[in-house]
N, C-alpha and C positions, 0 to 999 in steps of 0.2 A: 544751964545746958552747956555741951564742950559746945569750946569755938568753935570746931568744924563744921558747924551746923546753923552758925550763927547768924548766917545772911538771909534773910527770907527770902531774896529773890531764889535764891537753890534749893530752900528749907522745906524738903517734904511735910513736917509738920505745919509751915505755913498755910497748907491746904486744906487744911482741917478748921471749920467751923463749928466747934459745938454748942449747941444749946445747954448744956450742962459741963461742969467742969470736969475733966480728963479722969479718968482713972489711971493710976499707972497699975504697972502689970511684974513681977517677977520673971527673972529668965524664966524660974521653971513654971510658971503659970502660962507663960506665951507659951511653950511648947505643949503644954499640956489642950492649953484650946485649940492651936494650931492643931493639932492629931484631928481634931473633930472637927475643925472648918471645912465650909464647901469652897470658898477660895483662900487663894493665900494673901499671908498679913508677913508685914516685914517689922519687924521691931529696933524702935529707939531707945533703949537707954531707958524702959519704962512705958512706953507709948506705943500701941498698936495700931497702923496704920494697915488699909487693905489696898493691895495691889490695882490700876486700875482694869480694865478690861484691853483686852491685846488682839487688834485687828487680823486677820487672815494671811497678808502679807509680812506682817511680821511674825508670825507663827513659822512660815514657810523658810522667811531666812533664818529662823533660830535653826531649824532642822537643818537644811541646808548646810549652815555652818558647823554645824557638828557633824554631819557625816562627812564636811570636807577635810577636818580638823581629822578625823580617825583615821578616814583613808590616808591621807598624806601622812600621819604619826604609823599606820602600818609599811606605808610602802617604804620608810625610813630606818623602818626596825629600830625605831627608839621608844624607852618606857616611862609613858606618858599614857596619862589617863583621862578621857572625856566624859565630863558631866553634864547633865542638863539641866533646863529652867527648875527643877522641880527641887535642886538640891541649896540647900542654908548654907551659905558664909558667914561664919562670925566673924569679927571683930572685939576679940576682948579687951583693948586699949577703951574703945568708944562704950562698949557694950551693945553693940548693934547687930542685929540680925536680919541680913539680906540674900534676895534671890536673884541672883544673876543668870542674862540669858542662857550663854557657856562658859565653861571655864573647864579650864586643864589643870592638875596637878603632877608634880615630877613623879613619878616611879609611884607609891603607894600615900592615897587620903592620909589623912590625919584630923582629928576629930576633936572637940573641946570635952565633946562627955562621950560618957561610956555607952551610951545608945548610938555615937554614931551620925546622929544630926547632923550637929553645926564644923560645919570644915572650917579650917584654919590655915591651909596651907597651898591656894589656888599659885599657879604661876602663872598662866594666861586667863585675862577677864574677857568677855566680851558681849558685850550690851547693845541690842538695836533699838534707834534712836526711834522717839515717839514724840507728840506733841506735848502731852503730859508731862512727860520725862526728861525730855531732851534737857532742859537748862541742870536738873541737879544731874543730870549721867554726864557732862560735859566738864561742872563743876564742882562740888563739894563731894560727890560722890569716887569723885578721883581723889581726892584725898582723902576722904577717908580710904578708900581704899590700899593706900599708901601705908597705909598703918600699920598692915602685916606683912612682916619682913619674905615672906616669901614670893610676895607678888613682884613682879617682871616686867610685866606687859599687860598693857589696854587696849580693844578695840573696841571702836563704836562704828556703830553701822549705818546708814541710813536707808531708810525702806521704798522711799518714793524716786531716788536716784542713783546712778553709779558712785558711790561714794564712802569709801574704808578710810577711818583716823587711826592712825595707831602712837599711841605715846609706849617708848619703852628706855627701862631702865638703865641705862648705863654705867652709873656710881651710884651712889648713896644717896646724894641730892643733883643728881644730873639726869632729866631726862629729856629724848629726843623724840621729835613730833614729825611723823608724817604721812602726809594724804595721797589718795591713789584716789582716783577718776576716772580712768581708762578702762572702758567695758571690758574690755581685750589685756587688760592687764592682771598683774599677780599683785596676790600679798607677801611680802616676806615676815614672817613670822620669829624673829629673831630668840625668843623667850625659848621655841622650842626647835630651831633648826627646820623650818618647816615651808615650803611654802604652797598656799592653795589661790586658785585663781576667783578673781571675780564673776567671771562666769557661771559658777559653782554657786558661789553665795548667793547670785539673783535670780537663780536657774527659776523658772514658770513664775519669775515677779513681774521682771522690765525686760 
């Protein structure tokens, strides 16, 4: 298995306890079940993992955050593009197939296959933090993330407090880390020239 996955304490497969040994899966067999699952499964490298179930207030700030992400990307007249929880990043350095909360791309997707699926070219991530999740979205999952050169920018959110991380890319291997707390405050979104407040993000949470 790649190193980037390597630490169990991050290791979403470390979650998995089967009573039988693994089956692995083909890209095109994951996409193929995927179509006819009732939830979603995010794929390792062979391994089908199912998303865990996603509380109310985290629904709310995923919405939230993409309609603040639009607004701000219109009122800017910049061409940028918001997706939701529902769309696949690949990774084909890893082989990995994940669902992130939002994400933005510059100007027009870009796709690994011809159906359209798996995006390849996110420039803003943004993930809200969960108990389940929290330690891989914090950790290995920022690297892998890393992986695909077009990504820029990370945010992770937290649902129970006022509180935006954002890691964003500077150079090559330089990136800058920082947190907002201030209910009354803003995010600047660097990746896309943008900025949306916190307000916005916890609107009917806290």
């Amino acid at each position: 298995m790649d190193s980037a996955i390597a630490n169990k304490s991050d290791n979403p497969l470390a979650l998995l306890k089967p009573k039988k040994k693994l089956r692995f899966y083909s890209l095109e067999e994951y996409l193929k079940r995927e179509e006819r699952a009732l939830e979603q499964h995010e794929y390792f490298n062979g391994t089908i993992i199912a998303k865990p179930m996603l509380k109310g207030p985290h629904n709310i700030i995923v919405m939230n955050t993409g309609t603040a992400l639009n607004n701000a990307i219109d009122e800017g007249n910049k061409s940028y593009t918001v997706l939701g929880s529902n769309q696949k990043v690949y990774l084909p350095t890893l082989n990995y197939g994940l669902y992130p909360d939002v994400l933005v791309v510059c100007e027009e997707p870009e796709y690994w296959d011809e159906n359209e699926l798996l995006l390849i070219n996110p420039l803003l991530i943004v993930e809200v933090l969960s108990k389940s999740t929290r330690s891989y979205d914090r950790g290995n999952k920022l690297r892998e993330y890393k992986t695909l050169t077009s990504f820029k920018e990370y945010m992770l959110i937290e649902q129970d407090k006022y509180q935006v991380e954002l890691s964003f890319r500077e150079e090559q291997n330089l990136w800058r880390d920082t947190v907002i707390t201030d209910p009354n405050g803003t995010v600047e979104l660097k990746s896309i020239g943008c900025t949306i407040k916190m307000a916005q993000i916890y609107k009917r949470v806290l």
